[in-house]
C-alpha positions in Angstrom: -41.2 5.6 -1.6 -44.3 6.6 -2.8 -47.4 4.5 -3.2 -47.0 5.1 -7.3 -43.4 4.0 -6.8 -44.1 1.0 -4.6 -46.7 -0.1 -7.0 -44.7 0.1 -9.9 -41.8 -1.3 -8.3 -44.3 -4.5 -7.5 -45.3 -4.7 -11.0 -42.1 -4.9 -12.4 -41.2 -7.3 -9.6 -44.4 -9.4 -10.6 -43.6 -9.6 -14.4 -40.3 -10.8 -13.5 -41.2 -13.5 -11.6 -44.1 -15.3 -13.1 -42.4 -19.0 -12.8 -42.6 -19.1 -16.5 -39.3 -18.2 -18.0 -40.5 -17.5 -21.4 -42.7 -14.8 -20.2 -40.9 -13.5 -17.6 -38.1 -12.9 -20.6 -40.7 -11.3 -22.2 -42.9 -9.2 -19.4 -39.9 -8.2 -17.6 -37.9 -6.3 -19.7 -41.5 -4.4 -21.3 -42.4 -3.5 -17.6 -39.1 -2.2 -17.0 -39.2 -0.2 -20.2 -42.6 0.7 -20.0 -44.8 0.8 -16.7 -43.6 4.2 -15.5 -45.2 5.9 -18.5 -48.8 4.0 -17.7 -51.4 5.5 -17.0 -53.9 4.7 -13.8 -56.0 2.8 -16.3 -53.6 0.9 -18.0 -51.5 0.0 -14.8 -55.0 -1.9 -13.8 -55.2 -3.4 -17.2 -51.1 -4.6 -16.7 -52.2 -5.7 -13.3 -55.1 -7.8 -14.3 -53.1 -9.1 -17.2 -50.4 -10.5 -14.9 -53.1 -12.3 -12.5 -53.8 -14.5 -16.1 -52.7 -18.3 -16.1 -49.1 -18.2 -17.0 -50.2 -20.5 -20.0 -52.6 -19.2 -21.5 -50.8 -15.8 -21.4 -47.6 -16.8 -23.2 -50.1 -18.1 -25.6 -51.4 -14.9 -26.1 -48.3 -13.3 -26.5 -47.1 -15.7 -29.3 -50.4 -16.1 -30.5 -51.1 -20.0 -30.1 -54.3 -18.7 -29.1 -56.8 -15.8 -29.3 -56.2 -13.1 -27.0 -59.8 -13.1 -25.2 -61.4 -9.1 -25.9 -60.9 -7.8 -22.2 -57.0 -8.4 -22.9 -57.1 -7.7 -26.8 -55.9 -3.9 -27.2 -53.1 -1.4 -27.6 -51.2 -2.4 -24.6 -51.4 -6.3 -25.7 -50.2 -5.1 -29.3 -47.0 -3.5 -27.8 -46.5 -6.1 -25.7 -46.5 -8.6 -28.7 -44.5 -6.7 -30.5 -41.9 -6.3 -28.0 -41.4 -10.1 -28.0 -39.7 -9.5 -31.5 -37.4 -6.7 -30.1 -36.5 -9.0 -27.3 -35.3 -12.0 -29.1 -34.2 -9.7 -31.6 -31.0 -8.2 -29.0 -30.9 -11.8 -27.7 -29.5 -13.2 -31.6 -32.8 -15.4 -31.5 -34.0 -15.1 -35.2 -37.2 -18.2 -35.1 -38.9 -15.6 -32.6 -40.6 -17.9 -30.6 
């Protein structure tokens, strides 16, 4: 395994198992999907993101609050939207 590989396989791993269910529903399956086609940049960003409070960064995701600027961005955006997609195939229509 390659250090690429090992350090994508720890952040799939990672958003998996936050101890928050609702956001590991939701940052599991968009690392899965997604972190392979990251760039070096934006696999720090991910990394960052998933050393956040697992409170405040649900609340992000849902938007209960402001996503603070260092978090706010492209990567946030398809993370939020994902959510939809998610409890879209799940047969969850209040989205939340």
């Amino acid at each position: 395994m390659t250090i690429d590989e090992a350090r994508l396989k720890k952040l799939r791993f990672r958003a998996w198992r936050r101890g928050f269910r609702e956001a590991d529903l939701i940052l599991g399956p968009f690392a899965d999907r997604h972190v392979q086609d990251f760039s070096p940049a934006e696999l720090d960003w991910f990394e960052s993101l998933l050393e956040q409070p697992d409170q405040d960064l649900y609340a992000w995701i849902i938007g209960t609050l402001p996503t603070p600027p260092e978090f706010d961005g492209e990567i946030m955006n398809r993370i939020k939207a994902f959510r939809f997609e998610v409890h879209k195939s799940r047969g969850d229509d209040h989205g939340g």
